[in-house]
C-alpha positions in Angstrom: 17.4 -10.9 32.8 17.0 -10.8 36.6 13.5 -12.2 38.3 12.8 -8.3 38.9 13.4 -7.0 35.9 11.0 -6.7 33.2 10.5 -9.0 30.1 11.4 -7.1 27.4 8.1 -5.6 25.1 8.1 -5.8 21.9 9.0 -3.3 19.5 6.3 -0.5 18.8 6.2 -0.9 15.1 3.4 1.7 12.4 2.3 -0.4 9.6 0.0 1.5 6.8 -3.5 0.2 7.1 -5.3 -0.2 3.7 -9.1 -1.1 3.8 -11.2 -1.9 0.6 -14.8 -1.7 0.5 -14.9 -3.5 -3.0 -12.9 -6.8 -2.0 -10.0 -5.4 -3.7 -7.7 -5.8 -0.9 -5.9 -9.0 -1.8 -5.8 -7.5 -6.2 -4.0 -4.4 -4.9 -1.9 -6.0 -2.9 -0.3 -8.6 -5.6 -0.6 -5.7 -8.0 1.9 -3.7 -5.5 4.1 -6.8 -5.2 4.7 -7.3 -8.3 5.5 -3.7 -9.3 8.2 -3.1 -6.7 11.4 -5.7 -7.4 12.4 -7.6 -3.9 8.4 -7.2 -2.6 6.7 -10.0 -1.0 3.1 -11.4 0.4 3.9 -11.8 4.0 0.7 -13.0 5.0 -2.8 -13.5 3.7 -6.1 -14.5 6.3 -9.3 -14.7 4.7 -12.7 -14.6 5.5 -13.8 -18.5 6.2 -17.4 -20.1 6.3 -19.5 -18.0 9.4 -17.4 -15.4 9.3 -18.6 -11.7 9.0 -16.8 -11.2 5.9 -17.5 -12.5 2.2 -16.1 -16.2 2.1 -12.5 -16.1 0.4 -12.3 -12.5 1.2 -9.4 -10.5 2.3 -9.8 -10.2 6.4 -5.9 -9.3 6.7 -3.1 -9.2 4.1 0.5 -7.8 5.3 3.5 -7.4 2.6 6.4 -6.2 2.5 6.3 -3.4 -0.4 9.8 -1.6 -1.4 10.9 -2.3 2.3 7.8 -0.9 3.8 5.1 -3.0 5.7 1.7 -2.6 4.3 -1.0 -4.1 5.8 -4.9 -5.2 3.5 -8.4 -5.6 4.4 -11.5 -6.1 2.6 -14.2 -4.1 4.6 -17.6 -6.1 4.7 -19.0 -2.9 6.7 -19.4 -0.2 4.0 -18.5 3.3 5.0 -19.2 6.5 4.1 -15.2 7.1 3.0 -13.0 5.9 0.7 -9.0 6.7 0.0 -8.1 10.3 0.3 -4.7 11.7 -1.4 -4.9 13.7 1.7 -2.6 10.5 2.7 -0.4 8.8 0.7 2.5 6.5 -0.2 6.0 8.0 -0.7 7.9 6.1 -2.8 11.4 7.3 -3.8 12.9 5.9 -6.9 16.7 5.2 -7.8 15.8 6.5 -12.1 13.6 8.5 -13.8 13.4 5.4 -16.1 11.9 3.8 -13.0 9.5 6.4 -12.0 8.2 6.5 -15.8 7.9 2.9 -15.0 5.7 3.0 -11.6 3.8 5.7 -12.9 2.6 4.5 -15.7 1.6 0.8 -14.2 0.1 3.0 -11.0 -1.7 5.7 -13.1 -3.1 2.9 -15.7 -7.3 2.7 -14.8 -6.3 5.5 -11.8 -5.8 9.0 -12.6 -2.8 11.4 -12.5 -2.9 14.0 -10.0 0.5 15.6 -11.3 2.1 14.8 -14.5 6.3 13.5 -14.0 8.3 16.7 -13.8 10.4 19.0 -12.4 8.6 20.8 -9.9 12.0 22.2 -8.6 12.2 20.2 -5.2 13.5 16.6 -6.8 14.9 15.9 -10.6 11.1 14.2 -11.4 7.9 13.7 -9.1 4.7 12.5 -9.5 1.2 11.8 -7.7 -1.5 9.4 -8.8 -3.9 7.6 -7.6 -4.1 4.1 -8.6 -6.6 1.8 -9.7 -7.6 1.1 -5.9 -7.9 4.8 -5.0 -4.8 4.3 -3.4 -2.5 7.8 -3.8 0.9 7.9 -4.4 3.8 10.2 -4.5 7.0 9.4 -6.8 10.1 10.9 -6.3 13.5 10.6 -7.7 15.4 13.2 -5.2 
């Protein structure tokens, strides 16, 4: 690099957001960890004494979930809105055996918004939204 050149910027980079307004952020985010093999807790910043937020609550969580970058926040402003399926995760799977799999964990305490099948786009989908709210879409193309 040259004096007038530039420093290079960094790399624009989209992160899904996920807020909680239930303190659920830092649950959901081990539950999603642990479903997905090779997944890992990147970072976890919680609310401290003074703070706005709950003490010991998720401010900002980021992990790495089946290769995608998730970011987690507990809310302590409550809004008028929660999760949508308007908007939600993609996942596709290697098996069926391994869709069965993430469905069921994702849909247990959630609800099913389509049942694993042949829909005649991918050998099996499915949509759920999980315990969190969170929604979901399961493919095995």
């Amino acid at each position: 690099m040259t004096a007038s050149s530039p420093a290079a910027a960094p790399a624009t980079t989209i992160a899904p957001f996920l807020m909680f307004q239930d303190a659920r952020a830092e649950e959901a985010m081990n539950a999603y960890v642990a479903l997905f093999p090779g997944s890992r807790v990147v970072a976890a910043d919680r609310y401290g004494a003074g703070q706005p937020g709950p003490e010991g609550t998720l401010r900002l969580g980021v992990a790495e979930v089946a290769g995608q970058r998730l970011m987690f926040s507990d809310s302590f402003v409550k809004h008028a809105f929660d999760f949508t399926p308007s908007v939600s995760l993609f996942v596709t799977l290697a098996s069926l055996e391994e869709l069965e799999r993430v469905h069921a964990a994702l849909a247990e305490g959630g609800a099913t918004l389509m049942p694993p099948g042949d829909y005649g786009f991918s050998r099996r989908c499915a949509w759920v939204n999980d315990r969190f709210g969170v929604s979901w879409q399961l493919n095995v193309p």
